[in-house]
N, C-alpha and C positions, 0 to 999 in steps of 0.2 A: 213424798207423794207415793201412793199405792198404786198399780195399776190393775184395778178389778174389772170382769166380765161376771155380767149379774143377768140370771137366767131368773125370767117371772117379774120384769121390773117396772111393771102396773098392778099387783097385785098387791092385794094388802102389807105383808110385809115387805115385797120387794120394794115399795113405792117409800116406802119409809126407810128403808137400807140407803136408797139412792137418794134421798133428800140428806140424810148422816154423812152420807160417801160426798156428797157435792159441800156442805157446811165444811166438812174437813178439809177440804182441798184436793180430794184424791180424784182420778181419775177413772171415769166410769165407762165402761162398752155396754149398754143395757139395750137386752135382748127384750124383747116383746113379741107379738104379733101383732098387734099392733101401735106400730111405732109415731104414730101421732098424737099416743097418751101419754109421751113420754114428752117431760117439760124439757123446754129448751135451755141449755147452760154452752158454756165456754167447754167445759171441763165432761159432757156426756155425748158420747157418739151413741146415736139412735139405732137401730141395726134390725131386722128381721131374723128368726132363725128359732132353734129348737134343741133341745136336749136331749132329742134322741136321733137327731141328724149328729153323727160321729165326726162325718167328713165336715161339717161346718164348726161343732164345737172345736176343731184340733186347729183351725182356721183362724176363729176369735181368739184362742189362747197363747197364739205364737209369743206375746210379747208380752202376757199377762203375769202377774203376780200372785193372785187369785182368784180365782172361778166360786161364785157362788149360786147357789141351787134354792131357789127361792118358788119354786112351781108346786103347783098342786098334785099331791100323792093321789089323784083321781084316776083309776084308768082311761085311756083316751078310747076314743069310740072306735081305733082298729085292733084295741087289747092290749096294747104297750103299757107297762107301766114305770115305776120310779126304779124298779128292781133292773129293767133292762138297760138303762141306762149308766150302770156299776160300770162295767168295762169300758167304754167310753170315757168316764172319770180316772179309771187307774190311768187311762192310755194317757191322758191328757196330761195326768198329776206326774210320769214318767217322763216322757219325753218332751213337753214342756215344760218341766219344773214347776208347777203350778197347785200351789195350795187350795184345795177342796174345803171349801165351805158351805154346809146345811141348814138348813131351817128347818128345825125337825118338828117331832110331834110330844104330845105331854103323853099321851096314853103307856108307854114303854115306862114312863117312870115309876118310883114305887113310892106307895102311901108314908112307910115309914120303912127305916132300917129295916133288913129282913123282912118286912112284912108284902104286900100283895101289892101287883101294879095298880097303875091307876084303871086300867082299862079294865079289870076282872070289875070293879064297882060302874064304870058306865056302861059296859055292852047291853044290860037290858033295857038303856034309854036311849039307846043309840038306834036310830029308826035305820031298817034294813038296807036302802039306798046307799046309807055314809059307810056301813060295818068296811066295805072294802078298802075306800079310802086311810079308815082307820088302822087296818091291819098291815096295808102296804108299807106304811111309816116304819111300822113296827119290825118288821122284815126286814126295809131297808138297811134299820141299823145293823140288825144282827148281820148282814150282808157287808156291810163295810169293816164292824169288827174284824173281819175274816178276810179283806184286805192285802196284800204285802204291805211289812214293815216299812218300804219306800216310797209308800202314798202317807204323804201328808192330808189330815181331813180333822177336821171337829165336826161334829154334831152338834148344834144349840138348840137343845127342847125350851118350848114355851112354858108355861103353868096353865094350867085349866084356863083361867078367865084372859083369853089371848083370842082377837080375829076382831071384826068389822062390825058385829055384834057385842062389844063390848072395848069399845076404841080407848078410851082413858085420855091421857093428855101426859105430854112431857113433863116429870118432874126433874129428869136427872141424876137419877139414882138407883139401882137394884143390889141385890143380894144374889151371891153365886151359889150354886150347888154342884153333885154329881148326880146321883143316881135318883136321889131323897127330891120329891112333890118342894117345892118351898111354900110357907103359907106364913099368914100373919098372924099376930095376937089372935084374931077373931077367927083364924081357922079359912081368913078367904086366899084364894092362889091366882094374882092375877100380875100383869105387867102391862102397860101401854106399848105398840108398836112403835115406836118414837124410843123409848127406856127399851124395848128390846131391840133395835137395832142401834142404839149406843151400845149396849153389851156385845155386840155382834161386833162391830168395829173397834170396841177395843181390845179384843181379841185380835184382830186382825194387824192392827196396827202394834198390840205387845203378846205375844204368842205365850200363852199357859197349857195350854189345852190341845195335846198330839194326838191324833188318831185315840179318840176316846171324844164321850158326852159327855155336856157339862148341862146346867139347868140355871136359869134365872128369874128371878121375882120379887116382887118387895118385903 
């Protein structure tokens, strides 16, 4: 049994992290704001709290195993964003011992070997609203790269066809990558929340992936 603290865990992905995390057995602290979305189990203590509340994260993590970051890279309406929350994470991943897990974004990946991110080909359809969101992702990482050697962290990018808007259904199966888009025969890049948060677990549960991104997809 794992004992993980899951920040964002009504949101699309966190809600399928924590239904994986509960199938398994492990043990879950899921943070929400609101903790009435959160189903009830044996194995899930419901909680109130925040990611960029430092004195509360350090609070949840006492006894944790791994901390995962499953919230939206949107800024919030007093300016904070995903970036101010780095130091809070080392703090946590330092003197709590606690393995750093992200739900990252596809945009930072690239089309092909050597070739151009994903996000040089969507920003001109990317309607001005989201550009920030988009970029913060993209930031975050290069901000974790840069890290101490003694945070433990993966990043898990999604593929293009990942969110609520194109849900898919559990097959039980993906393809791993690093840096490289994954796509199919037909060129489509997509994953169910369900198949990416099996890949998310088991990572977690058999560790490949140290401070560095990996990417999954069918």
């Amino acid at each position: 049994m794992v004992r993980l603290v899951l920040f964002g865990a009504t949101g699309y992905a966190g809600s399928r992290i924590l239904d994986e995390a509960v199938r398994r057995g492990h043990q879950v602290t899921a943070v929400a704001r609101n903790v009435d979305a959160v189903p009830e189990h044996e194995n899930v203590r419901a909680v109130t709290g925040s990611l960029y509340d430092a004195e509360r994260v350090h609070e949840l993590t006492v006894d944790a195993d791994v901390l995962i970051s499953a919230i939206r890279s949107r800024p919030t309406n007093d300016g904070r964003s995903l970036l101010d929350t780095v130091p809070t994470l080392v703090d946590v991943a330092r003197q709590n011992k606690v393995r750093i897990a992200v739900v990252g974004g596809a945009s930072s990946l690239l089309r092909a070997e050597g070739g151009e991110q994903v996000f040089v080909q969507q920003e001109p359809t990317i309607p001005p609203e989201f550009l920030p969101e988009v970029t913060l992702h993209m930031e975050f990482l290069d901000v974790l790269r840069r890290t101490p050697a003694d945070v433990d962290w993966f990043y898990l990018s999604p593929p293009i066809g990942f969110g609520s808007h194109v849900p898919g259904k559990r097959l039980g199966r993906y393809r791993v990558g690093t840096d490289v888009l994954i796509t199919d025969e037909q060129g489509d890049s997509s994953i169910s929340g369900e198949d990416y948060a099996i890949a998310l677990l088991d990572e977690i549960e058999t560790p490949r992936h140290h401070n560095r991104r990996f990417t999954v997809g069918y």
